[in-house]
Structure formats: structure tokens, C-alpha cells
C-alpha positions in Angstrom: 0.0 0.0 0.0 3.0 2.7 0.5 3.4 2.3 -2.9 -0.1 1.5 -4.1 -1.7 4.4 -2.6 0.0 8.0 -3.6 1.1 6.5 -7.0 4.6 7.0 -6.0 7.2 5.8 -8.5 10.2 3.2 -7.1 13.7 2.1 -8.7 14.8 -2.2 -9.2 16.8 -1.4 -6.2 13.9 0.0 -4.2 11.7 -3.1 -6.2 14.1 -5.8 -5.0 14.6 -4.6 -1.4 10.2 -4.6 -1.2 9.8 -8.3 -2.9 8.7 -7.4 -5.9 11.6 -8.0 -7.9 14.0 -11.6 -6.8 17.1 -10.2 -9.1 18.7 -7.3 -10.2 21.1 -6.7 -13.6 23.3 -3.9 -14.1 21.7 -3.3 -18.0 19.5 -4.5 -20.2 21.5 -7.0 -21.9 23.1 -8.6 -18.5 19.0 -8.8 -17.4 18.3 -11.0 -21.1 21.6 -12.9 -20.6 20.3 -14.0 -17.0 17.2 -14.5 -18.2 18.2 -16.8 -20.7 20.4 -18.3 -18.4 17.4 -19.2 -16.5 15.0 -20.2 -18.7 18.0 -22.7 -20.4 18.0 -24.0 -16.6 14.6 -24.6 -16.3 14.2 -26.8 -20.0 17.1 -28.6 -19.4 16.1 -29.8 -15.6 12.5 -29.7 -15.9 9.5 -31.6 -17.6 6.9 -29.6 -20.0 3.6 -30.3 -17.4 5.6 -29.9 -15.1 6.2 -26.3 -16.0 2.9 -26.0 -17.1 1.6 -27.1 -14.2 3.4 -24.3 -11.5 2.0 -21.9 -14.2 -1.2 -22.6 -13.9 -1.2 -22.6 -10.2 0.9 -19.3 -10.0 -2.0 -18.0 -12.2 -5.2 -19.4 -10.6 -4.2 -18.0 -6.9 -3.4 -14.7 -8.6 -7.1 -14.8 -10.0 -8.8 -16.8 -7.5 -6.4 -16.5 -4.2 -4.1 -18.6 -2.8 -6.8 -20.6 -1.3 -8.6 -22.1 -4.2 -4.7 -22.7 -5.5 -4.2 -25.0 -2.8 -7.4 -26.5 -3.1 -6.2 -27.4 -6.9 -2.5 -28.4 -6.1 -3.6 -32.2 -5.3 -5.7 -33.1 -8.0 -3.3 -31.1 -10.3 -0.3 -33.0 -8.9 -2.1 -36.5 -9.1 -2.8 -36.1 -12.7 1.0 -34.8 -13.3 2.4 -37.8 -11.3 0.2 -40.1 -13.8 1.6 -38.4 -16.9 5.5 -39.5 -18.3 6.4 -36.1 -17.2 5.5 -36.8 -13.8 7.5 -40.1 -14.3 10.5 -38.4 -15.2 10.1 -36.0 -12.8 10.6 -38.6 -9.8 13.5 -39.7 -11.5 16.7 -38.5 -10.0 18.2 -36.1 -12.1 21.2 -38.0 -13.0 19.4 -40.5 -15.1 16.1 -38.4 -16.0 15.8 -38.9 -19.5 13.0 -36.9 -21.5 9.8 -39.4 -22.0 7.1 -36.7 -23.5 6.7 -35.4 -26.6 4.6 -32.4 -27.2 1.4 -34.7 -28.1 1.6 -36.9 -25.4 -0.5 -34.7 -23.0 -2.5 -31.7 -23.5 -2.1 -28.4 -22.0 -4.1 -27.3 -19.2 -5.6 -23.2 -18.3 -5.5 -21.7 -14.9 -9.5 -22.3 -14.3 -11.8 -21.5 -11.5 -11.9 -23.9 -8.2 -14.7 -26.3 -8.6 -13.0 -26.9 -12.0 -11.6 -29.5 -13.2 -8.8 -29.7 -16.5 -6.7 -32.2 -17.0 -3.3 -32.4 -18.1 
């Protein structure tokens, strides 16, 4: 609400130090190259649904609350244990070897609680 209320503008130093922003870069290009760096991180260790999946929940309890986020995360996480991504995923990293392919499973949307997709 400091913020919020009198419309008050704030630096990425001021945004980092409040929550709002987890890293800082010194330019534009060194923010890109980390991003990159992070996004090549997150396909090379992790499994498509999987993504998909923290996605959808990071976007349902920003529409919905927290709450009905939490009321999805163990139907959502049954049906991505049942998928090859979720097989891979409780592999240990060492041997994980990438089952899926983009047709295997379909995607799911962030919907309302009460609900139900599947993956």
C-alpha cells in the first residue's frame, strides 16, 4: 500500500529490497543474458507439465487467491504424477531422461476452483 496508494514511483533497487523484484542486472543486456540463463536452466532440468503445471497454479491464486490454489495443487499434482512427465520428474536427475513429446499430454488453463482440467 506505501506504494499502491499516492502512485509514487520506485527504482529495481527499491523493487528488489520490497519483494517485488528476486534479481537485479546492471543493464539491459546482463538482465536478457540472465534470463536466458534461467530459462535454459529450467528446459534442461525440468519436464513440459511440469512447468505448465506451477504456471497454472501461480495464475489461478493470482485470479482466484491462494486458497482455491491450494485447493487445486492435489488433483493437479495427481494427474501430473500419472503423466511420463511426472515419471520423469521422480526420477533422480542424473538419469532423467526426456519421455514426452509435445502430443503426449494436453495443456491445461488456470480455471476457477470447482473446475476441473486435466493435463
Amino acid at each position: 500500500m506505501r506504494w499502491i496508494l499516492p502512485g509514487e514511483e520506485f527504482d529495481a533497487v527499491e523493487a528488489h529490497r520490497i519483494g517485488l523484484a528476486q534479481e537485479l542486472a546492471a543493464d539491459g543486456p546482463a538482465a536478457i543474458a540472465r534470463a536466458t540463463e534461467i530459462a535454459t536452466l529450467i528446459a534442461g532440468k525440468s519436464a513440459p507439465l511440469g512447468v505448465r503445471t506451477v504456471f497454472t497454479s501461480a495464475h489461478l491464486a493470482h485470479e482466484y487467491g491462494e486458497s482455491a490454489a491450494i485447493e487445486r495443487l492435489r488433483p493437479d499434482t495427481a494427474r501430473l504424477f500419472a503423466t511420463t512427465d511426472g515419471a520423469e520428474g521422480i526420477q533422480p536427475s542424473s538419469s532423467a531422461v526426456r519421455l514426452s513429446s509435445p502430443a503426449a499430454d494436453q495443456p491445461t488453463r488456470p480455471t476457477p476452483p470447482h473446475q476441473e482440467t486435466s493435463l
